[in-house]
VEXMARTOR-972190 format. One record per residue (C-alpha): x, y, z; residue in three letters. Coordinates in pm, 1 decimal, padded with zeros to 6 digits. Each point is the difference from the previous one (the first is absolute). Example, Ala and Ser with C-alpha at 12.3 -4.5 7.8 and 13.67 -1.06 7.14 Angstrom:
% VEXMARTOR-972190
+----------+----------+----------+-----+
!        x !        y !        z !  aa !
+----------+----------+----------+-----+
!  01230.0 ! -00450.0 !  00780.0 ! ALA !
!  00137.0 !  00344.0 ! -00066.0 ! SER !
+----------+----------+----------+-----+
% end
This chain:
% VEXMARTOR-972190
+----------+----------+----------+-----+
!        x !        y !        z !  aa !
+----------+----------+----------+-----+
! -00507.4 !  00858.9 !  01080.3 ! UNK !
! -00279.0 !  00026.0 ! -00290.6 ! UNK !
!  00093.9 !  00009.2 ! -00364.7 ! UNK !
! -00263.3 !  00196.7 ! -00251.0 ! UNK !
!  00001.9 !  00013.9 ! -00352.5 ! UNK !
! -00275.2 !  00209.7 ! -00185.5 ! UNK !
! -00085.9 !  00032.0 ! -00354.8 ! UNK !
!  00346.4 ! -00102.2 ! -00073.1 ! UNK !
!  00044.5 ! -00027.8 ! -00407.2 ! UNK !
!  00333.9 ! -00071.3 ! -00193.8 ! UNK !
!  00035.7 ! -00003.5 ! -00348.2 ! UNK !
!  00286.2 ! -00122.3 ! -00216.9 ! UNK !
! -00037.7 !  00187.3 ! -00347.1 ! UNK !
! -00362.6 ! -00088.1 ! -00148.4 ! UNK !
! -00075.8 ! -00250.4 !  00276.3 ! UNK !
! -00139.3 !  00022.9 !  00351.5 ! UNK !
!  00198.3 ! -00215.1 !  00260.4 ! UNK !
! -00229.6 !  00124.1 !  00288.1 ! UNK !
! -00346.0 !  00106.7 ! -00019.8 ! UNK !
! -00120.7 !  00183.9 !  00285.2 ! UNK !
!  00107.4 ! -00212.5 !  00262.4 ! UNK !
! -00107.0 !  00045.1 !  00364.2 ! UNK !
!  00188.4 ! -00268.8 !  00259.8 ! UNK !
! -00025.8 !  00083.5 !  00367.5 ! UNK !
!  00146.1 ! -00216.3 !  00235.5 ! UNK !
! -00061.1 ! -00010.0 !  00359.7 ! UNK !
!  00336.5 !  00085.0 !  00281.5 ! UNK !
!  00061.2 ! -00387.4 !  00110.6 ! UNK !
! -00167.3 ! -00172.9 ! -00291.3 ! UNK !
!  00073.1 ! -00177.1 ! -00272.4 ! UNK !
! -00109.4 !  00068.8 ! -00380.8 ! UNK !
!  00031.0 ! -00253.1 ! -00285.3 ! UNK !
! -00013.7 !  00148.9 ! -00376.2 ! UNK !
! -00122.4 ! -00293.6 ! -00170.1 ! UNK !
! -00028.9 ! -00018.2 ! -00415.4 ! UNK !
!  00140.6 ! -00122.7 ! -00340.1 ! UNK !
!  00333.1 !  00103.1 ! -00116.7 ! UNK !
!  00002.4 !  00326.0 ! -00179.0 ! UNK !
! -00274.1 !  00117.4 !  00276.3 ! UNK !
!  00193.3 !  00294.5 !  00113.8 ! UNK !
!  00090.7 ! -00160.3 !  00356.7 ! UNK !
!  00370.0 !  00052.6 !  00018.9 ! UNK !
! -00027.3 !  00327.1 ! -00190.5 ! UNK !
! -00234.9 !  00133.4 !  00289.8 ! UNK !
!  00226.7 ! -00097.1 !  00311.1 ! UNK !
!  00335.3 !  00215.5 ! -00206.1 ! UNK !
! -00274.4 !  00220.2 ! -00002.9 ! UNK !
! -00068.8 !  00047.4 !  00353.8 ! UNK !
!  00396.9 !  00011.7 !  00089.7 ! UNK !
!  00109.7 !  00227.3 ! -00317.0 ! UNK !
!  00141.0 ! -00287.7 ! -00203.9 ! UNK !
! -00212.0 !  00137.8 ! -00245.2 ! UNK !
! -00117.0 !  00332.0 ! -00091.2 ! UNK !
! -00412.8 !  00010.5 ! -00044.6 ! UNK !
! -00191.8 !  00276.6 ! -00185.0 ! UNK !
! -00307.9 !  00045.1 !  00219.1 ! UNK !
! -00105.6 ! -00060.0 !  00410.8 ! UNK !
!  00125.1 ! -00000.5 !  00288.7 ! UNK !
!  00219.4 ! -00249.8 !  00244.1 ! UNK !
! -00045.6 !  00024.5 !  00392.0 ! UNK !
!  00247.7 ! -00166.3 !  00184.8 ! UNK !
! -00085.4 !  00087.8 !  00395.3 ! UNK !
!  00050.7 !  00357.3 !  00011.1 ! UNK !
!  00199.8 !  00050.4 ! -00329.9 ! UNK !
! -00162.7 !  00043.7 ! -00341.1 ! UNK !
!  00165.7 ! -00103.3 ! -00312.7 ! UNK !
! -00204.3 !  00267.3 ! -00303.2 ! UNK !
!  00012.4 ! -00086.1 ! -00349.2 ! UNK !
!  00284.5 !  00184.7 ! -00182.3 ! UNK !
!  00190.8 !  00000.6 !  00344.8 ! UNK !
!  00094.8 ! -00412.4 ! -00033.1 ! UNK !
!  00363.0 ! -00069.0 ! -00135.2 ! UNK !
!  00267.3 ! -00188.9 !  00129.9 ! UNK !
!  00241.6 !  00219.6 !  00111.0 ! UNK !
! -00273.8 !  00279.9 !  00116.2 ! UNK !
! -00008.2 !  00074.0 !  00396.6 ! UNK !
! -00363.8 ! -00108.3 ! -00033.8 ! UNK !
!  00116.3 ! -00390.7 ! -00048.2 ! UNK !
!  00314.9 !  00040.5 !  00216.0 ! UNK !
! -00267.7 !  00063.8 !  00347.4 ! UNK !
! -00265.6 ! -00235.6 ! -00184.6 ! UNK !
!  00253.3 ! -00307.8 ! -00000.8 ! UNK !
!  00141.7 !  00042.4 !  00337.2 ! UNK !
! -00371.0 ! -00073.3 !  00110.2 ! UNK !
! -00022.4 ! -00301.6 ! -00311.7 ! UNK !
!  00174.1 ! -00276.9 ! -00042.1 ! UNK !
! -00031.2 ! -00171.9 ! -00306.6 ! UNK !
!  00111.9 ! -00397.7 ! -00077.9 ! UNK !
!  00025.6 ! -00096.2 ! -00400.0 ! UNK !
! -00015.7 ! -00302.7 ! -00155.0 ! UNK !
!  00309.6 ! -00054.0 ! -00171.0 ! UNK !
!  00159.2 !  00081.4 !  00384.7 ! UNK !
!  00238.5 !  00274.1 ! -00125.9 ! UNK !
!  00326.2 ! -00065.9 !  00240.9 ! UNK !
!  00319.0 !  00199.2 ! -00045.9 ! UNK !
!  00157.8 ! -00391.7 ! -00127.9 ! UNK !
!  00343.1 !  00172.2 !  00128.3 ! UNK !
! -00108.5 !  00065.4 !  00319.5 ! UNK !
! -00004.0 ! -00304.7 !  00273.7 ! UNK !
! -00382.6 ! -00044.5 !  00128.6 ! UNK !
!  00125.1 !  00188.5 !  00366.3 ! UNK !
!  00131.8 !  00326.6 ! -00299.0 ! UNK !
! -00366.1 ! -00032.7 ! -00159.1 ! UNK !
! -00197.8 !  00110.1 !  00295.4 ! UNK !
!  00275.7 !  00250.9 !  00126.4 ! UNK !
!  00013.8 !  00189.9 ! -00291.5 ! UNK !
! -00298.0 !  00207.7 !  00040.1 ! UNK !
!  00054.3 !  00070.8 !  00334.8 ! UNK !
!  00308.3 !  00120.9 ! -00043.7 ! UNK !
! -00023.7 !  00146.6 ! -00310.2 ! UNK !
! -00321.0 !  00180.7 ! -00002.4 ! UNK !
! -00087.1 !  00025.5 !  00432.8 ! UNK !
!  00318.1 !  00081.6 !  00099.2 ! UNK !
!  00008.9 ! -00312.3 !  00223.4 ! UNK !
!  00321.2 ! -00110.7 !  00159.5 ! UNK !
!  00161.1 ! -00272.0 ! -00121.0 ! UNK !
! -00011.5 ! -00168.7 !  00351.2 ! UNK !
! -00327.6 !  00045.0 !  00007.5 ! UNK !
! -00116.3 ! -00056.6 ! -00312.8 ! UNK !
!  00216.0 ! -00340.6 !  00010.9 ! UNK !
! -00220.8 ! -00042.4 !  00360.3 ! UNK !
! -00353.9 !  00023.0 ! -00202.3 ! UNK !
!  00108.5 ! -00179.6 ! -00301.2 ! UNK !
!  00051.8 ! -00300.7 !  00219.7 ! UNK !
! -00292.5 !  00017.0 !  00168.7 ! UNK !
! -00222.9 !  00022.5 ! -00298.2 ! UNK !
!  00213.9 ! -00318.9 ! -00135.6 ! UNK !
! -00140.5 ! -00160.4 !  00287.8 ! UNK !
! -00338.1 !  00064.1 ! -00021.6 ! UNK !
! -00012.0 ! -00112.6 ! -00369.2 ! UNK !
!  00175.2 ! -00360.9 !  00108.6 ! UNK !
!  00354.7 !  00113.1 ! -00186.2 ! UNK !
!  00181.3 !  00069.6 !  00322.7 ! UNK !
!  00315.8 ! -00185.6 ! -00125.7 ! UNK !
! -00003.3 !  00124.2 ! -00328.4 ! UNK !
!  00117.4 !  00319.4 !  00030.3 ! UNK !
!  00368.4 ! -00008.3 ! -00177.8 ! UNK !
! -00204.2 ! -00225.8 ! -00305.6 ! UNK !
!  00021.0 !  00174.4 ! -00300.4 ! UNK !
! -00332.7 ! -00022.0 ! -00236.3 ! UNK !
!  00146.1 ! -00223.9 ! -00251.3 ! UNK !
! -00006.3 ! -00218.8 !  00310.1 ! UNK !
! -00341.5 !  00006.3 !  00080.5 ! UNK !
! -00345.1 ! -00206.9 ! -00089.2 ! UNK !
! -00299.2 !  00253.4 ! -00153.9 ! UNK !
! -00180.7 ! -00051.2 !  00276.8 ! UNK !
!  00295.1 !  00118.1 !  00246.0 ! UNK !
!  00082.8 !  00256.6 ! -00229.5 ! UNK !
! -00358.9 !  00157.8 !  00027.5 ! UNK !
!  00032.6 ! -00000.1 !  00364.0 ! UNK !
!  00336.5 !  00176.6 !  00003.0 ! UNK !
! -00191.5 !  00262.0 ! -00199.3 ! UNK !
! -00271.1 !  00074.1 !  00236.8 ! UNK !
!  00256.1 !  00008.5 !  00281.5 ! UNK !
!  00138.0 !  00258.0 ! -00198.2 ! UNK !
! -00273.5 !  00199.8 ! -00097.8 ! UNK !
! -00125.4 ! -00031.7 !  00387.9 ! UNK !
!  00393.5 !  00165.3 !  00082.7 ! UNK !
! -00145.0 !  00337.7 ! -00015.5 ! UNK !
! -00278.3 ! -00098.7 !  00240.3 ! UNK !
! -00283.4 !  00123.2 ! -00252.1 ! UNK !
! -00387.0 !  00028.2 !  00117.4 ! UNK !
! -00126.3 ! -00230.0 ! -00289.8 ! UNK !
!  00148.7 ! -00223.4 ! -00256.0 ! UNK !
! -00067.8 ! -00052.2 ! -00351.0 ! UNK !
!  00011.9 ! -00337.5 ! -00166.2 ! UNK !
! -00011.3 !  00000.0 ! -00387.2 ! UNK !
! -00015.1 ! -00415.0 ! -00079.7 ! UNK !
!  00262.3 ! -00124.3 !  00210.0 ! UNK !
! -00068.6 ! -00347.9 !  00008.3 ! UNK !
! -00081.6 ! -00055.1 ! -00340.2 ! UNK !
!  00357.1 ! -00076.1 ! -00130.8 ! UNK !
!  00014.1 ! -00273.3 !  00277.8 ! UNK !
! -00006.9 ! -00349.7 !  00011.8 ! UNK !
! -00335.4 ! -00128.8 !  00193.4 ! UNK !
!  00207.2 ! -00141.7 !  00307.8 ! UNK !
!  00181.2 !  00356.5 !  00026.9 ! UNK !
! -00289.3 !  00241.6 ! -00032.7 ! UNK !
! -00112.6 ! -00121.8 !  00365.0 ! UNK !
!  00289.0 !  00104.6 !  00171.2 ! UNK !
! -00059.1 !  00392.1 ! -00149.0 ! UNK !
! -00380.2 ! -00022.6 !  00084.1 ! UNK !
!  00063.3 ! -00119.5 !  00351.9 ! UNK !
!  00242.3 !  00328.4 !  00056.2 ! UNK !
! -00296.9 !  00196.6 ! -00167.8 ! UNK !
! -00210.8 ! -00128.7 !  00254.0 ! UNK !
!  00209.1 !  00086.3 !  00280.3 ! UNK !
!  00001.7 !  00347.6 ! -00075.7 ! UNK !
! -00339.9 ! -00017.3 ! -00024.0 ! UNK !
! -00041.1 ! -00111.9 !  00331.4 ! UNK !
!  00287.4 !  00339.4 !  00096.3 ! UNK !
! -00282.1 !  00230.4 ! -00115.4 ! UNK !
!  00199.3 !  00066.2 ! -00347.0 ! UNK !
! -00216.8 !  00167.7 ! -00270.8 ! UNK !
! -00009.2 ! -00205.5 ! -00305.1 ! UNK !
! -00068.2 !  00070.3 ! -00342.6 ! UNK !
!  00055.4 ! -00358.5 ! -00220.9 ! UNK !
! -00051.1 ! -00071.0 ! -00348.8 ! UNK !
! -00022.8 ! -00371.0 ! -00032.0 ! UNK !
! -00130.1 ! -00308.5 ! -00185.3 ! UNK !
!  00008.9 ! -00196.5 !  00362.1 ! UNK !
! -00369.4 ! -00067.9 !  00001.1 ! UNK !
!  00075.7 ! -00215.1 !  00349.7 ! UNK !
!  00158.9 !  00275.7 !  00167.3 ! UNK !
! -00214.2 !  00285.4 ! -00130.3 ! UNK !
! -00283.8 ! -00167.7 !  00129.8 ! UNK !
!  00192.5 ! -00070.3 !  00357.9 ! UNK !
!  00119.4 !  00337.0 !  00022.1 ! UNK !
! -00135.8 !  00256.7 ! -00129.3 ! UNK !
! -00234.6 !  00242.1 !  00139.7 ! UNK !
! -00125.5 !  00133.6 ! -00330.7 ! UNK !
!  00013.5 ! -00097.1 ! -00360.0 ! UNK !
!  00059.3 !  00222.0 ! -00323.2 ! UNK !
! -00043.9 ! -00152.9 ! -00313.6 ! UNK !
!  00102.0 !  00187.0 ! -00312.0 ! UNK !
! -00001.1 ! -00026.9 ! -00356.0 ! UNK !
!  00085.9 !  00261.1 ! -00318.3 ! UNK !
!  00149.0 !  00254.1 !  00271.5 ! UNK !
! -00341.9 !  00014.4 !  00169.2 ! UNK !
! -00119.8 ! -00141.5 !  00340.1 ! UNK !
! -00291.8 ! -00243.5 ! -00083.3 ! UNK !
! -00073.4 ! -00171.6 !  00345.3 ! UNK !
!  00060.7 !  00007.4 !  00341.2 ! UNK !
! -00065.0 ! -00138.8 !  00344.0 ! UNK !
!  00057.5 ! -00220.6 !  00294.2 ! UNK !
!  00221.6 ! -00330.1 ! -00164.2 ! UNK !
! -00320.8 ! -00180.3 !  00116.2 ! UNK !
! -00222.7 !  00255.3 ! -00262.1 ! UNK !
!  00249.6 !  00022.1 ! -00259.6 ! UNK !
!  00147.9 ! -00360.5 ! -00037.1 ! UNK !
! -00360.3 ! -00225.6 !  00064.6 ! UNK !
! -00239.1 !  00227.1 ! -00138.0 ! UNK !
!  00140.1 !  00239.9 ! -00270.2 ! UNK !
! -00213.4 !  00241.3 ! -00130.7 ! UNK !
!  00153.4 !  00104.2 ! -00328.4 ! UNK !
! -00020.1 ! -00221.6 ! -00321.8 ! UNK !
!  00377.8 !  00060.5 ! -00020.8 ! UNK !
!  00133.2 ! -00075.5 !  00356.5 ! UNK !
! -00222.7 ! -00380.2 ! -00012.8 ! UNK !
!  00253.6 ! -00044.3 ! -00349.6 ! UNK !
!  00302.7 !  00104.0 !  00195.0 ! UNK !
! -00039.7 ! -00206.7 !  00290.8 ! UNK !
! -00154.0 ! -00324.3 ! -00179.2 ! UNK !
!  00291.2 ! -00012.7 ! -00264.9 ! UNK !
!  00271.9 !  00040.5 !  00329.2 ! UNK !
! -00187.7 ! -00254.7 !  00243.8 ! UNK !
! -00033.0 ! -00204.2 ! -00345.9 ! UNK !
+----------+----------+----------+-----+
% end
């Protein structure tokens, strides 16, 4: 399923978050928003699932189209958008009450109308393919980063979206823990998930994705193939970006 984003602008009083952005990404492929901090990359992906409102464009999501003006979080517009989007955060964002099995139920349940039974059935299944099979009755207090993070795409994968957004998820891990999140990432890749990543993983950008945005001041100011954008950047800007992160 393809995600489109045209002439997408956001402002926050007297400044512009977004500037005309245009993202397309491709059904099967993977994206990477790459830029400094302050860039407007996790402001665009609450964007494209109605996180946030934005004042101008247009969001495609497969056959459903998210207008300007129509974005909100309670709006029926967002409640059909996210049961086609997932979306993983960085700071996780468990229900810390909940055991890890409760996490990935509650949506489910709560929002599908799955069965308990079977929503129990699936939960355990997704544990599995995220290497937490025996975890299920942890609570998140009892968890590493890293296996936190996976518990979260598990749970965002519960209501069997058609892509998955990833707004910095490894960046709050420790280096040893931010390979066992990639390798899940790249086993949805290899499912035929649509993903749309914003990351400082230069490694796995390169490895993975199929096309590279970089932005900067709300504005797209390169993209390409990883090969194009990370060896032989155009801009003046994206060269500063990427020597001060490879050092």
């Amino acid at each position: 399923m393809h995600i489109r984003a045209r002439g997408i602008r956001k402002r926050f009083q007297d400044r512009t978050i977004l500037d005309g952005v245009n993202l397309f990404v491709e059904s099967g492929k993977t994206l990477v928003l790459l830029g400094p901090s302050g860039s407007g990359k996790s402001t665009m992906l609450r964007c494209l699932n109605g996180l946030n409102t934005f004042d101008e464009g247009t969001v495609d999501v497969g056959d459903r189209s998210l207008q300007a003006g129509h974005s909100g979080q309670f709006s029926s517009y967002t409640r059909d958008l996210r049961k086609l989007l997932g979306m993983v955060f960085q700071d996780f964002q468990l229900f810390p009450h909940l055991s890890v099995l409760q996490n990935i139920m509650e949506a489910p349940v709560t929002v599908s109308g799955v069965s308990k039974t079977e929503a129990r059935l699936q939960a355990l299944e997704l544990l599995k393919s995220v290497g937490l099979e025996n975890h299920g009755q942890h609570y998140p207090s009892q968890l590493s980063g890293g296996q936190k993070q996976r518990v979260a795409i598990a749970r965002a994968l519960a209501m069997r979206p058609k892509a998955l957004l990833c707004d910095e998820i490894t960046s709050s891990l420790d280096p040893e823990l931010k390979h066992e999140v990639l390798e899940v990432l790249e086993k949805l890749q290899e499912r035929g998930l649509t993903l749309l990543m914003v990351t400082h993983e230069i490694g796995f950008a390169r490895k993975a994705a199929d096309h590279i945005v970089f932005m900067a001041d709300g504005k797209v100011v390169e993209e390409g193939k990883p090969s194009s954008v990370l060896d032989s950047p155009v801009a003046d800007r994206t060269r500063n970006f990427l020597a001060n992160i490879l050092g």
